[in-house]
C-alpha positions in Angstrom: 34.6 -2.1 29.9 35.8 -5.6 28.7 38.9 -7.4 29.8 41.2 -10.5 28.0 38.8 -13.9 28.0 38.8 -15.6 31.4 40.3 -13.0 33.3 39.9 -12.9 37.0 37.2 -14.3 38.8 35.6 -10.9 39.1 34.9 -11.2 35.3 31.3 -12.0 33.7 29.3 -12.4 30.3 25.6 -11.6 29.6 23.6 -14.8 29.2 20.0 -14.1 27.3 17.4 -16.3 27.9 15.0 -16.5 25.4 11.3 -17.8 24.9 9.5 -17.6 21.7 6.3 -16.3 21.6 3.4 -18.5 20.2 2.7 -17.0 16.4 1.0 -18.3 13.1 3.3 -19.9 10.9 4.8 -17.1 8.6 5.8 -14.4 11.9 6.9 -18.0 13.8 9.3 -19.0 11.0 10.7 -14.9 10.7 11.1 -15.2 14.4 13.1 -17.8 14.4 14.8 -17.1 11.7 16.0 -14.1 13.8 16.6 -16.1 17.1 18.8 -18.4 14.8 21.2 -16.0 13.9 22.7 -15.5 17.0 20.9 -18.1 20.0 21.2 -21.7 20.5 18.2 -23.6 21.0 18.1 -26.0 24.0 15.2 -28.8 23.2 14.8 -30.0 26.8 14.1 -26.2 28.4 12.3 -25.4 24.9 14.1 -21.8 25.5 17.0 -20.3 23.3 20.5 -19.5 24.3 23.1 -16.6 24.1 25.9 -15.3 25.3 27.6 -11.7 25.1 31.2 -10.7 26.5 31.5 -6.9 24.7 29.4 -4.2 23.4 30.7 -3.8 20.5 29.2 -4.2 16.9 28.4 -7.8 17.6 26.8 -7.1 20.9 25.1 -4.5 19.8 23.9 -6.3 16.9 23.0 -8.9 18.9 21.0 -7.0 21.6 19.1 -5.3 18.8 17.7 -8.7 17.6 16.6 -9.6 20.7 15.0 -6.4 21.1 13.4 -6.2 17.6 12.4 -9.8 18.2 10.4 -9.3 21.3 8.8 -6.1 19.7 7.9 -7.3 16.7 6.7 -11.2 17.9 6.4 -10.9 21.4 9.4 -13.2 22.3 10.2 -13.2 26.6 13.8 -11.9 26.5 15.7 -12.1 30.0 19.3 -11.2 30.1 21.4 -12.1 33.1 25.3 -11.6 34.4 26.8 -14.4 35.0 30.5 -16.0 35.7 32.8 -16.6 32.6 31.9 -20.6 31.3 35.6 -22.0 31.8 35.2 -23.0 27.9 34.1 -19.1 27.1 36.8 -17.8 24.7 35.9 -14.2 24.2 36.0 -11.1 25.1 34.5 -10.8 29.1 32.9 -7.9 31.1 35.0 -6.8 34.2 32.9 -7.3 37.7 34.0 -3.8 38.6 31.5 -1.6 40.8 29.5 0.9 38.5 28.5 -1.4 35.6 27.9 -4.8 37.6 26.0 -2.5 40.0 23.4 -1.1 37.5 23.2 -4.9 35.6 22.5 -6.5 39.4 20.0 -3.7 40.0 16.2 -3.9 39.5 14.7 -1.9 36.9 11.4 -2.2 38.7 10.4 -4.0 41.6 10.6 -7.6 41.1 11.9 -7.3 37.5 15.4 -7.7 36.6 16.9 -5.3 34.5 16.4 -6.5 31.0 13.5 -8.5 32.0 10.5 -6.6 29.0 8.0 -6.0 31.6 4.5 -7.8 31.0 1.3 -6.2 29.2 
């Protein structure tokens, strides 16, 4: 469910905010290393940065770092919908009722839906 870049307003991207998690130095460096790959890093939040329009390979690619990272090293992954950046140039999810219902929808009470719940 994607539609051309910048379509109408009704049309979003998945940002993922990320925190690392604190580590000793080898696991710190591999989990960067990951992060790297595919997130910006923004010095004056201290958090990481990414953006997905489509699930295809990439995304999926994509998600499955952020997943692998925060299993293996503990790193706070929070992924949210949000309007198309005016500069975005890719592919862009459509704001249409099923999917944008289940992505604005709590997976538990409190916790958004990609929010890894805390131990």
């Amino acid at each position: 469910m994607t539609s051309s870049p910048n379509s109408p307003t009704r049309s979003w991207v998945l940002e993922a905010t990320i925190r690392t998690a604190p580590a000793a130095d080898p696991q710190w460096q591999e989990q960067l290393d990951r992060l790297r790959q595919i997130a910006s890093y923004d010095p004056k939040t201290q958090t990481w940065h990414a953006r997905l329009g489509a699930l295809g390979l990439a995304g999926m690619q994509m998600l499955q770092t952020l997943f692998d990272s925060a299993r293996v090293h503990g790193t706070e992954v929070r992924l949210t919908p949000v309007a198309v950046p005016a500069y975005w140039d890719g592919p862009a999810f459509t704001r249409g009722p099923d999917m944008a219902a289940v992505l604005e929808a709590q997976a538990d009470r409190g916790r958004p839906l990609g929010q890894l719940p805390l131990t």
